[in-house]
C-alpha positions, 0 to 999 in steps of 0.5 A: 289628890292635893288642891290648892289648900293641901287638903286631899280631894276626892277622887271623882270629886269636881275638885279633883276634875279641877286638879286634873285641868290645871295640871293638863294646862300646865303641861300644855303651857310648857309644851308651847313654850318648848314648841317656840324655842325649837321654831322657826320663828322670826324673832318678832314672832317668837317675842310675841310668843314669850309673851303669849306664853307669859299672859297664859300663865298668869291666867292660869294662876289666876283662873285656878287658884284665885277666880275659880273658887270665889265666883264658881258660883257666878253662870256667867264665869265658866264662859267667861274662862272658856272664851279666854282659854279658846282666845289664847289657843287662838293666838298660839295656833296662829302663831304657830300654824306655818312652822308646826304641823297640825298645830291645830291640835292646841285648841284640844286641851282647852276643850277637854278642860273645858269638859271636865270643869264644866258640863257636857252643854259647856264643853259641846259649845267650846268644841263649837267654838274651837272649831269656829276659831280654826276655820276662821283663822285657817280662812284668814292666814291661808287658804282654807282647809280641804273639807275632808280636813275641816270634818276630821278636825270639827269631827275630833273637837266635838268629840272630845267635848263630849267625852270629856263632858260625860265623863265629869259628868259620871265621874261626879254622880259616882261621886255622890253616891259613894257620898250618899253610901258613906252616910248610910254606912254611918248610921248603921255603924252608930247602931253597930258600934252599941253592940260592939262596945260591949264585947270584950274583943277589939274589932275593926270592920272594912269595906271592900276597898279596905276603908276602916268602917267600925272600930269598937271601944274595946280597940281603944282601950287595948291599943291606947287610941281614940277609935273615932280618928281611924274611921273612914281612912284606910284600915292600913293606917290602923294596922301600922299603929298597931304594928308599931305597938307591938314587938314584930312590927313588920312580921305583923303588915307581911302577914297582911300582904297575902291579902293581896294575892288572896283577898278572901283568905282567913288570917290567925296570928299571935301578936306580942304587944308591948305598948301600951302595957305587955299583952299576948294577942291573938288576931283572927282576920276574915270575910265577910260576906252578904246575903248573895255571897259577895264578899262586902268587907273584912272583920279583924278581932285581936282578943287577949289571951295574955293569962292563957299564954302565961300558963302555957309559956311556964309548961313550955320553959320546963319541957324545954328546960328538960329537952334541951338536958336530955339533948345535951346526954344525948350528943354526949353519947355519939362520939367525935371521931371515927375509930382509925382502923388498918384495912377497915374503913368506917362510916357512922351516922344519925337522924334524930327523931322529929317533934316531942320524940326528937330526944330518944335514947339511941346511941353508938360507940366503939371502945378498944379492947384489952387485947387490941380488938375494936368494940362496936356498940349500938343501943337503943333505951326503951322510952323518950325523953330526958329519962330515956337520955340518961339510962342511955348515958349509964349503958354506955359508960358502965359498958366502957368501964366493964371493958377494960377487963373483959374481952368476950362479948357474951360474958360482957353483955352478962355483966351489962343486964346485971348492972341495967337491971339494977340501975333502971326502972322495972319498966325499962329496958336496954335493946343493944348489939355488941360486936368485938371486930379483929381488923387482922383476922377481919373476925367479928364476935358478937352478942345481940341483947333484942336488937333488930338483927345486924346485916352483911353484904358479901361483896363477892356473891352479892346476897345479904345475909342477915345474922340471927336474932338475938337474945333478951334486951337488957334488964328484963330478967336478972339471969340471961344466958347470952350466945355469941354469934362469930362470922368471918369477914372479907375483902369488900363485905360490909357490915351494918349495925342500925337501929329498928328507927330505920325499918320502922320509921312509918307512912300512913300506919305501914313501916319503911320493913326490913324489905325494903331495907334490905334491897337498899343494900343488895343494890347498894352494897357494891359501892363505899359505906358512905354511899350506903348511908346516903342512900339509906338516909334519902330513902327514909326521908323520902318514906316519912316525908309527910309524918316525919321521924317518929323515932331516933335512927342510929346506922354504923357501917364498916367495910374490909377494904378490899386487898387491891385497894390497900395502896390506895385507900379511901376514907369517907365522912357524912356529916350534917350541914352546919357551918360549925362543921367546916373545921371537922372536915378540914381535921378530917382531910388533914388526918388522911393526909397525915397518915399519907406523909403528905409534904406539908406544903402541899397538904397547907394547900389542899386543907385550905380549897377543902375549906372553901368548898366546905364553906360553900356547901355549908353557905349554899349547899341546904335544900329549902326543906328535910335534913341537909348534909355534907359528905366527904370523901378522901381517895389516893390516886396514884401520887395524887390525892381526890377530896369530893366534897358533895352537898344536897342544894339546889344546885347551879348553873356550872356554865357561870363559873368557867371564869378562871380570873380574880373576881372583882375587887368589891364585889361580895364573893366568889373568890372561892373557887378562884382560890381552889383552882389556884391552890389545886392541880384540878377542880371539878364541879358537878351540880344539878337539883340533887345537890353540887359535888366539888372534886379537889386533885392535888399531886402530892409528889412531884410538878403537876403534869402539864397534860391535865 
């Protein structure tokens, strides 16, 4: 607390009990002069009390700022002020006793004061005094007081006399002896500081109450201060100079701030420090404990690891450098679109692995046959890595190019093993599928190169079928004579192709299997290809969820649509939530709508609210930890087009946003679903903790009906 020089005074000091009577007199001086405005007084009397209150404040000035600190030393002067403080509250009292009730409550501040300025014989004796100066005054104005009156009123002076008294009174012995530990404390850190000098780590001790205690030379020298200015002020300072000589001043103090919750807990931090010199520190912060086990402090040691840190940033870049050149193959090998492809409905997706394992080898693709036919290829490159990236780029392409003329798979993939043999490694290898789909048939040919087996669900029995095994993988042995499988497709069944990611992905040393896998499309076959891949996808997220992906997981599911459907059909996209994706959704709705022969206007309409809830999906719609992603869904309802718009957020309270009105000019959003109500026919909004689903309905023909 501030005294009279600015200086701080201690807590508990007999400065800061000084500090604390002058700003309780103070008040007591504004609180009689608001007492006397609001009186009814005689104008006399209220002259008379302005010029009380005038005296009263200039004794003030001059007993805490003037006499107080020259002749504190006197005997006689702490009486003195006491009989000039009471004297006053005499005045005010008999001024003051016919217009306010228990007005004797005047002469309890100065005995309080009183207490704390003095000691507990001067503050009984002031009590004392008080009670004598409000009976005679009570006796001389008025009646006197009734006895029971008189105890309480002697009774509350005492009282306070005495509390306030012991109380300076303990306040300033607890203050010497934190005045005696501090020199204590002194001496031990002198023989500390010999010790800690000679390391070649900075350290820095504080008490319990977070006052820096020892700072060593070698924080000096690694920081540019002078250790000596930090002892005995809060360690906090010492940590804001640091913060400040470093490159992320306030990551460095938020990471301090869990000691507030946790005050034994144990920190580890790096720390760029970019002033005075460029360094890389590690900082390890933790208790330290007595012989009895109470925690009587902190020890905070930054140690410079910069050399170290150099070597392993240089091994870091070239695994990064090589990552990200191995990532930039592997996106290059999933491609942009989905094929378009009559009375056939198509859903494509991937998870890449997690950690060092995040750039495998999987990929998918479809190529167009010469005869018209759609190829459906699914990879999987033995290894990781930049190298495993490019053989996967050099099986795609050299079986793109092999197609042009070449229509039956098992010659095909023939001709495929020849050309990976001669162009990858002895130790490497090629795992991949081949199908040659005839959307007019609903015919699939196929030739399996050791891919985990391909799966159908049959719609009209339920049962999954799982179609054989196949051959060699690719580049194994020069010679190979691949089978060709042939299954007939109908309306409803789905196809799927995966990759062994998916039924090997592990949980404590056991593999998610083919079981489990299978059940998933028993019991979600029945619904679109992307119901499936969601399904799928959740279930492996939840199966590793503590070990993460150890490897890629490619999933290509096709569907027949089925013959009822084909004049209302659905299309159906599973994208991952970035915000660079709202302008494939919007290509994806609008190529629905193209194929539709949708009137322009109302499908300018409907792509612009399918970009405000994919911008909101994007913008709200991620979980707070796993993979997020956005799924659309077109679906043709009579003359009407539905786009469902699902996302996995946490979800919202759908009762806030019935509002059908123009939100407020300034405020910083929810125009979105105000737009969408105006630009669509309906808007339906189904949120919970699994995720929001925004479903859009627009009447392609014709004036909305005024029923819905």
């Amino acid at each position: 607390m501030p005294t009279r020089d600015g200086e701080s005074a201690p807590r508990g000091s007999w400065r800061w009990a000084v500090r604390i009577a002058e700003v309780s007199a103070w008040g007591t001086a504004l609180l009689l002069l608001g007492l006397l405005q609001i009186s009814e007084l005689s104008p006399s009397a209220r002259h008379f009390g302005w010029i009380l209150t005038a005296a009263l404040g200039v004794w003030f000035g001059l007993f805490f700022r003037v006499f107080l600190y020259r002749v504190v030393d006197h005997r006689w002067f702490p009486w003195a002020g006491v009989v000039v403080n009471l004297a006053f509250a005499c005045g005010f009292y008999a001024l003051l006793r016919g217009e306010v009730p228990s007005a004797q409550l005047i002469f309890v501040p100065v005995v309080a004061a009183s207490g704390l300025i003095g000691t507990l014989p001067e503050a009984l004796v002031a009590s004392l005094l008080a009670v004598a100066g409000y009976l005679g005054i009570t006796s001389a104005v008025a009646e006197p007081p009734t006895l029971a009156g008189a105890v309480l009123t002697a009774g509350t002076f005492v009282l306070t006399g005495f509390v306030a008294g012991l109380l300076a009174r303990e306040l300033r012995a607890h203050y010497r002896g934190e005045q005696k530990e501090h020199r204590l404390a002194t001496a031990v850190r002198h023989r500390l500081l010999a010790v800690l000098d000679a390391v070649d780590e900075a350290i820095v001790f504080r008490d319990k109450q977070g006052i820096a205690r020892v700072v060593n030379r070698r924080a000096g020298d690694l920081f540019d201060i002078e250790p000596d200015s930090f002892l005995g002020g809060p360690v906090v300072e010492f940590l804001r100079t640091v913060a400040r000589k470093a490159e992320d001043p306030e990551g460095l103090m938020e990471t301090f701030q869990q000691l507030r919750d946790d005050p034994e807990a144990e920190l580890r931090m790096e720390i760029e420090q970019i002033i005075p010199v460029r360094r890389e520190l590690r900082l390890y912060s933790g208790p330290a404990f007595d012989d009895d086990g109470a925690m009587v402090g902190r020890i905070d040691v930054f140690t410079d690891v910069t050399e170290t840190q150099r070597r392993s940033a240089e091994v870091q870049r070239l695994y990064e450098e090589a990552r990200r050149t191995a990532e930039s193959y592997q996106r290059a090998l999933l491609p942009d679109t989905l094929p378009k492809v009559p009375r056939v409905s198509f859903v494509a997706h991937y998870l890449p692995a997690a950690g060092r394992r995040a750039v495998c080898g999987d990929f998918y693709d479809f190529v167009r046959m010469s005869d018209g036919r759609l190829g459906l290829v699914l990879g999987d490159v033995c290894g990781i890595g930049p190298r495993a990236a490019s053989d996967a780029a050099l099986t795609r392409y050299t079986l793109r190019s092999l197609a042009i003329d070449e229509d039956d798979p098992a010659r095909l993939i023939e001709r495929m093993n020849v050309h990976v043999r001669a162009q990858c490694e002895a130790e490497r290898f090629v795992r991949m599928l081949f199908g040659v789909l005839d959307p007019e048939r609903a015919q699939l040919e196929y030739a399996n190169a050791g891919h985990v087996p391909p799966v159908v669900f049959r719609a009209k029995t339920g049962e999954v079928e799982w179609l054989g095994e196949g051959d060699l993988p690719l580049g194994v042995v020069e010679e190979v004579e691949y089978k060709v499988g042939r299954i007939e497709l109908f309306p409803g069944d789905m196809l799927i192709f995966y990759t062994d990611g998916l039924t090997e992905a592990p949980r404590n040393g056991q593999p998610f299997g083919q079981g489990r896998f299978g059940d998933i499309v028993a019991e979600y076959g029945v619904g679109t290809p992307g119901e499936l891949v969601q399904a799928l996808r959740r279930a492996v997220d939840a199966w590793t969820s503590e070990g993460g992906m150890r490897d890629d997981v490619a999933l290509l599911v096709c569907q027949i649509v089925a013959d009822s459907t084909l004049d209302e059909p659905t299309r159906e996209l599973v994208l991952p939530n970035e915000p660079g994706r709202v302008p494939d959704i919007r290509s994806f709705v609008g190529s629905f709508l193209t194929d539709l022969r949708a009137p322009v206007e109302a499908s300018g309409e409907l792509l612009l609210a399918v970009g405000e809830a994919a911008a909101n999906a994007s913008r709200h719609g991620k979980p707070a930890e796993g993979r997020s992603e956005i799924r659309v869904r077109c679906v043709l309802e009579g003359d009407s087009v539905a786009v469902t718009i699902a996302d996995d957020g946490p979800g919202f309270d759908a009762a806030t946003i019935k509002s059908v009105e123009l939100p407020d000019s300034y405020a910083s959003g929810g125009r979105g679903l105000y737009l969408m109500r105006e630009l669509v026919d309906r808007v339906d909004v189904q949120s919970s903790a699994d995720g929001t689903r925004v479903t859009l309905l627009k009447r392609l023909l014709g004036p909305p009906d005024p029923a819905e």
